[in-house]
C-alpha positions in Angstrom: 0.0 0.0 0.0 3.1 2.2 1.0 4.6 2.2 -2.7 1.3 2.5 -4.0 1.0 5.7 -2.7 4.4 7.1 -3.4 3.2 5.8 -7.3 0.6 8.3 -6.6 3.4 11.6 -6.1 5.0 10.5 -9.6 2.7 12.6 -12.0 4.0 15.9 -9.3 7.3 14.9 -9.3 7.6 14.4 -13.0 5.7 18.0 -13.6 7.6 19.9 -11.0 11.1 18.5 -13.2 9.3 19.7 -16.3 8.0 23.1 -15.4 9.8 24.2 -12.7 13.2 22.4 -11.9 14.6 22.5 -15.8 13.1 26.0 -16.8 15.6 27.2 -13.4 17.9 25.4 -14.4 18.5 26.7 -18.1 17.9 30.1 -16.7 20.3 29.6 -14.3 22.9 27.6 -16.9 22.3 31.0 -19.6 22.8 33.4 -16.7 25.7 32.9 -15.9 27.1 32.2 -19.3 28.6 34.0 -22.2 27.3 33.3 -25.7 30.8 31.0 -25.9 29.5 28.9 -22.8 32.1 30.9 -20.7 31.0 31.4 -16.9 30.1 35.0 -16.3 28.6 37.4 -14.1 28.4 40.1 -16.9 24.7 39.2 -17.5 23.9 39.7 -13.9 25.6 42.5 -13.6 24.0 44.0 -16.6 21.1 45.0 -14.3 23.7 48.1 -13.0 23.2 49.5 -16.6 21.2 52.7 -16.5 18.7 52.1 -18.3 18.1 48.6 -16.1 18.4 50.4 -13.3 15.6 53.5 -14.2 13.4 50.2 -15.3 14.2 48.5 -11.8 13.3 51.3 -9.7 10.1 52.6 -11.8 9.2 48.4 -11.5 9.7 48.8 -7.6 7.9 52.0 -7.0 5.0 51.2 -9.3 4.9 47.9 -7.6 4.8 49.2 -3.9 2.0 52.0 -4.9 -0.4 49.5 -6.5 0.6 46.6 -3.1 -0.2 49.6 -0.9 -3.1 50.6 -2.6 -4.3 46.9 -2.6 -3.9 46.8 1.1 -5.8 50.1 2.3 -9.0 48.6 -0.5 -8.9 44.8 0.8 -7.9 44.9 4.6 -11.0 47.3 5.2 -13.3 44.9 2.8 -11.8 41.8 4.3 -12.3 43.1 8.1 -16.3 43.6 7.0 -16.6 40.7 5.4 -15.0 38.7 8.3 -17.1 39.9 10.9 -20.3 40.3 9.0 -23.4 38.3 10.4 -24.7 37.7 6.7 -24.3 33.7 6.4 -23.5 33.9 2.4 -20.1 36.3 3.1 -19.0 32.8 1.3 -20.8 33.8 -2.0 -19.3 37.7 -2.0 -16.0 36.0 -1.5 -17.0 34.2 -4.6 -18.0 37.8 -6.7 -14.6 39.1 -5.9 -12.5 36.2 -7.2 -15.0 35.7 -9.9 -13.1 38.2 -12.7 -10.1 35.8 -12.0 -11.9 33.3 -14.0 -11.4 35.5 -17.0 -8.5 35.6 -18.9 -5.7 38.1 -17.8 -5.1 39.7 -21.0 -8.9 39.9 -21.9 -9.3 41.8 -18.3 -6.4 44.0 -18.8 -7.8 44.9 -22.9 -10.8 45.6 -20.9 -9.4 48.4 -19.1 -7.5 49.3 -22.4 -11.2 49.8 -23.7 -12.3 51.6 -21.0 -9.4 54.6 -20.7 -8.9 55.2 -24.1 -9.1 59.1 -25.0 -12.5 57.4 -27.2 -13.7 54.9 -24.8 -16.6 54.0 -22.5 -15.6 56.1 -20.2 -14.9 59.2 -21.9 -18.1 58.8 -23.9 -19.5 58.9 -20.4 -18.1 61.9 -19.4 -18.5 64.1 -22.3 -22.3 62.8 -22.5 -21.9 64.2 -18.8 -20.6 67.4 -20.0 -17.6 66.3 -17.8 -13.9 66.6 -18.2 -12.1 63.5 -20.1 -9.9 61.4 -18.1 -6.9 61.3 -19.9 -4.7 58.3 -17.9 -4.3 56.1 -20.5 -0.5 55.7 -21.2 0.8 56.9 -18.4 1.6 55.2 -14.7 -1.4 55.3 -13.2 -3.4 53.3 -16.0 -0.4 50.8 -14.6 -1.3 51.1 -11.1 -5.2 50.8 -12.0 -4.4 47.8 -14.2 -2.3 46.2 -11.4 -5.1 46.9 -8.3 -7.6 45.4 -10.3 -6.0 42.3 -11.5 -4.3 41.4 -8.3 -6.9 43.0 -5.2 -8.3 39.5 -5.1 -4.8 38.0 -4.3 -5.0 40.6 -1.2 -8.4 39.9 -0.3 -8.2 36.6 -0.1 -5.7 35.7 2.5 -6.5 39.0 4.6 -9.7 37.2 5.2 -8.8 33.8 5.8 -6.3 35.5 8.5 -9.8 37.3 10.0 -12.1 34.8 9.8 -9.7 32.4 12.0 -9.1 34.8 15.0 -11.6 33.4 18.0 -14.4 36.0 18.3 -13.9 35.1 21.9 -10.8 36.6 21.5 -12.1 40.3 21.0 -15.2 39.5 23.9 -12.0 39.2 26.2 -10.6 42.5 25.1 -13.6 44.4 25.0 -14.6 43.0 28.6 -11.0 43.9 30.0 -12.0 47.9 29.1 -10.5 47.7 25.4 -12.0 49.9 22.8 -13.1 49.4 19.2 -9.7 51.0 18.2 -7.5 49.3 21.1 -9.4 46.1 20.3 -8.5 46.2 16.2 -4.6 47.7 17.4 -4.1 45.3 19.8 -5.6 42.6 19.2 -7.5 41.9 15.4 -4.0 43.7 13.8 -1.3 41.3 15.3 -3.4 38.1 14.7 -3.8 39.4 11.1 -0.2 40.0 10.4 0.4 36.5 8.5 -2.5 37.0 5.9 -1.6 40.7 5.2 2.2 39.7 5.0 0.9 36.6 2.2 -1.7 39.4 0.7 1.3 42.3 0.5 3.9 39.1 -1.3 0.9 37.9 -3.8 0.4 41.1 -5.0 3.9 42.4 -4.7 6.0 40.0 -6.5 3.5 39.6 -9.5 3.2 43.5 -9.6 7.4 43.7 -9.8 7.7 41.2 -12.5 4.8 42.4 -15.0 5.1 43.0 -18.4 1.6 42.4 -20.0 -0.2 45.6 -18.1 2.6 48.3 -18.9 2.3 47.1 -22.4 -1.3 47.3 -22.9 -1.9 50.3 -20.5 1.3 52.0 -20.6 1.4 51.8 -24.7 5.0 50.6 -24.5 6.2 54.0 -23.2 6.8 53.1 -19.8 9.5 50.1 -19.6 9.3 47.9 -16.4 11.9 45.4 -15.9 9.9 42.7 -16.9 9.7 44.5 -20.2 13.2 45.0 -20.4 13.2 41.1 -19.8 10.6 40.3 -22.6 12.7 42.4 -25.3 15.9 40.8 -24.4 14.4 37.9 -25.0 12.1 38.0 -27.8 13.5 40.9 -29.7 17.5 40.8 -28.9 17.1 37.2 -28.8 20.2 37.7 -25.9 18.5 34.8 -23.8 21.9 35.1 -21.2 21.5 38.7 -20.7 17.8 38.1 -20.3 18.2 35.2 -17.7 21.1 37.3 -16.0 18.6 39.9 -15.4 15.5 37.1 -14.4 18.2 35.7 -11.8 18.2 39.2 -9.6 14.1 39.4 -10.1 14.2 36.0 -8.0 16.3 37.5 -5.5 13.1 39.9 -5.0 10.9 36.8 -5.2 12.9 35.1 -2.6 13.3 37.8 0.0 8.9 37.7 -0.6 9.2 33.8 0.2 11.0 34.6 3.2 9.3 36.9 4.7 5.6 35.0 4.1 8.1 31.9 5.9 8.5 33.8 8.7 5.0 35.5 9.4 2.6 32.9 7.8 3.6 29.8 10.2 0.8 27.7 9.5 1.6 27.9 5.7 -2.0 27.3 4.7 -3.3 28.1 1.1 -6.0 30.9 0.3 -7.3 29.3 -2.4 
């Protein structure tokens, strides 16, 4: 029965070699290698070029302003929804990961439709008699691309975090003298920390490394570091200056990883 189930791991193990394990490894292996196979760190170290670097820290700061926007929109939603007496909070969980069902690019040429100088919107606003908004290429059609496609990533685990604290809990504090503020800063806050810290990483790192949403959004204007990725890639067809500069994006993913490690003990999934 024993190697029966350890049969049953051997479709994982055989997909995690294929998709994850091999893909690393030939970034790694082009990484760190010339286009003569020589070992070098010139392809990491191609990320100190300026133009990396301005496409690095515009990646960063975009990425923080649409994590910290995400936060202030889901912990408030997620804190309602957790202590809300309606027994179908289940089912408006359901509405807000509902859009993920759709395809990312067809959400994201949504958006494209909407903020056009001609689009829904605008015809809105001039049938309004209303001033046009005019956000389209620039970086807060970014940022509004980015809260929309990954809110439900914060949502999600803020309110698993919530719904788990022992109402109990906050009787104690309130009994002891606490108030409604002293009750969510002392008590609610801490016991959330994990979910906000696995809410602030899913939206964060996905945010850092996107390409699709300053293309569509940003009308190619506004280079991210993904971008500068995809181009090395598919248009310089330099896959070791590509991977080089993939290699010090996962140092960003694994500083996230750590930091969810540390605060998110139980390690449970939100989805």
């Amino acid at each position: 029965m024993k190697n029966k189930k350890h049969l049953l791991s051997f479709p994982y193990l055989f997909w995690s070699a294929g998709f994850i394990l091999i893909p690393l490894c030939m970034i790694f292996f082009y990484g760190f290698t010339d286009k003569q196979l020589h070992f070098t760190f010139e392809n990491v170290a191609s990320v100190a070029e300026p133009e990396n670097v301005k496409a690095l820290l515009i990646s960063i700061l975009l990425a923080l302003i649409s994590t910290a926007i995400c936060v202030l929109l889901a912990y408030p939603l997620a804190l309602i929804l957790s202590r809300s007496a309606i027994k179908n909070s289940g089912f408006m969980i359901f509405v807000f990961i509902l859009p993920m069902w759709m395809n990312f690019l067809l959400r994201t040429l949504a958006w494209q439709t909407l903020l056009e100088k001609n689009g829904v919107i605008n015809m809105i606003l001039s049938f309004l008699h209303l001033p046009n908004l005019n956000i389209i290429n620039t970086p807060y059609a970014i940022i509004l691309g980015m809260v929309y496609n990954f809110l439900p990533f914060m949502i999600l685990p803020i309110y698993n975090a919530l719904v788990k604290i022992d109402p109990n809990v906050i009787n104690a504090a309130r009994d002891l003298g606490a108030n409604g503020l002293q009750t969510f800063l002392y008590v609610i806050f801490p016991l959330s920390i994990p979910g906000l810290i696995s809410g602030i990483t899913m939206v964060s790192v996905p945010a850092l490394t996107t390409f699709v949403i300053s293309d569509m959004l940003g009308g190619g204007k506004i280079l991210l570091i993904g971008n500068v990725i995809e181009q090395e890639f598919k248009q310089a067809n330099n896959w070791h200056v590509g991977s080089g500069l993939s290699i010090v994006l996962m140092l960003f993913i694994l500083l996230a990883m750590g930091l969810t490690a540390k605060y998110d003990k139980e390690g449970g999934s939100y989805f």
